[in-house]
C-alpha positions as CSV (number, residue, x, y, z in Angstrom):
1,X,-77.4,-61.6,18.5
2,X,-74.1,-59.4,18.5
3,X,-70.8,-60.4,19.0
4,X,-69.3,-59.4,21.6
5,X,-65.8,-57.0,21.0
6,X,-62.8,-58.2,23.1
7,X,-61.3,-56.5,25.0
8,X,-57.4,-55.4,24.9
9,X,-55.8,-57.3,27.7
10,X,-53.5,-54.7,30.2
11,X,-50.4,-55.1,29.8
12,X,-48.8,-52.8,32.9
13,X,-45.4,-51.1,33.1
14,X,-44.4,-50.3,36.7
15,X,-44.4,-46.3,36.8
16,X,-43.0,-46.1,40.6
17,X,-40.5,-44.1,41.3
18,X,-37.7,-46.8,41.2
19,X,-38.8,-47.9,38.1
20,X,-39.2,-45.0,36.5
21,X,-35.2,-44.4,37.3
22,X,-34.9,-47.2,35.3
23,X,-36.5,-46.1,32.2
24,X,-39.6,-47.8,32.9
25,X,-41.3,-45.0,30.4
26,X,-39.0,-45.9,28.3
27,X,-39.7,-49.3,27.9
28,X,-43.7,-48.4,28.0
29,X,-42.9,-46.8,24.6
30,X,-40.9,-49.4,23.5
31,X,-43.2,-52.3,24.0
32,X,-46.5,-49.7,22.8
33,X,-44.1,-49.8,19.5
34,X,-43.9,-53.6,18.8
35,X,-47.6,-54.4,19.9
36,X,-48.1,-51.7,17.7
37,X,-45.7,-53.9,14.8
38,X,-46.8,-57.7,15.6
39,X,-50.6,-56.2,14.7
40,X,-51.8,-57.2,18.6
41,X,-53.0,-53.9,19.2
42,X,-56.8,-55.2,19.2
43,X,-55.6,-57.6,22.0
44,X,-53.1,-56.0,24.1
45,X,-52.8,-52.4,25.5
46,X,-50.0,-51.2,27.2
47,X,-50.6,-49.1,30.4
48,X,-48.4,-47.3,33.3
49,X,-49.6,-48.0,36.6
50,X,-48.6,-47.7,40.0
51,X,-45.5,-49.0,41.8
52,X,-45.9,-53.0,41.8
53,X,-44.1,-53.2,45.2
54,X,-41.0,-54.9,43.0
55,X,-38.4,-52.1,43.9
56,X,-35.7,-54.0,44.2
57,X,-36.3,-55.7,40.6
58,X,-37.6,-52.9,38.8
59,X,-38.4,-52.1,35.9
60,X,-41.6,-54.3,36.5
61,X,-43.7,-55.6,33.6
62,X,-47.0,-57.3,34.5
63,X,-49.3,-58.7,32.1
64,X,-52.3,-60.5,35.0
65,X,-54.7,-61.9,32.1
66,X,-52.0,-64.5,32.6
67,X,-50.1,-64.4,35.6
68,X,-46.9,-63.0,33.9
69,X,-44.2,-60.8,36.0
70,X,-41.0,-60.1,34.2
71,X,-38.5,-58.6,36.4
72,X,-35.5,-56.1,35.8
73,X,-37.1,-55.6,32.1
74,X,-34.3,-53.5,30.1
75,X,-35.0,-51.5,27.0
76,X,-33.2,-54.1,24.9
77,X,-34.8,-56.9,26.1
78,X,-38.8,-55.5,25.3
79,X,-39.4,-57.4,22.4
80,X,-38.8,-61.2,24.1
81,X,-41.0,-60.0,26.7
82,X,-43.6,-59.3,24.1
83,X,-43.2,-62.5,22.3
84,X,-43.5,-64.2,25.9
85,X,-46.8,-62.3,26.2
86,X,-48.2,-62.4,22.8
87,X,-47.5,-66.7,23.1
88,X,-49.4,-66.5,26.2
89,X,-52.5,-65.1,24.7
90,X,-52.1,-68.4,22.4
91,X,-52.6,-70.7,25.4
């Protein structure tokens, strides 16, 4: 019997137009750089998608494997949204 290989949990970085005035690739990069330095990159990958419908509150992270929305995400504040995330996985 093989194991079977987990699979990296989306994280997803609004990419709609409002966001995207906000820097939303920006902080894509951002937290792709500290998943990249915590060592999570076997369980998380970080992903653009399509506007979340949060205009108002954009920049929009998601991360659905857990239910997590973080609203108004600014570059500065990438890595406590990571360390929210990466606890999660720990639940």
């Amino acid at each position: 019997m093989t194991k079977k290989k987990n699979t990296p949990k989306p994280v997803k970085v609004c990419a709609g137009p409002n966001c995207k005035n906000r820097k939303s690739k920006k902080i894509a990069a951002l937290i792709e750089e500290a998943v990249q330095a915590a060592g999570a990159g076997d369980r998380l990958r970080v992903k653009k998608c399509a506007c979340a419908g949060k205009c108002k509150h954009g920049p929009v992270v998601l991360f659905a494997a857990r239910g997590l929305v973080f609203e108004g995400v600014k570059p500065k504040k990438t890595p406590e949204v990571l360390q929210k995330i990466i606890a999660a996985l720990q639940d």
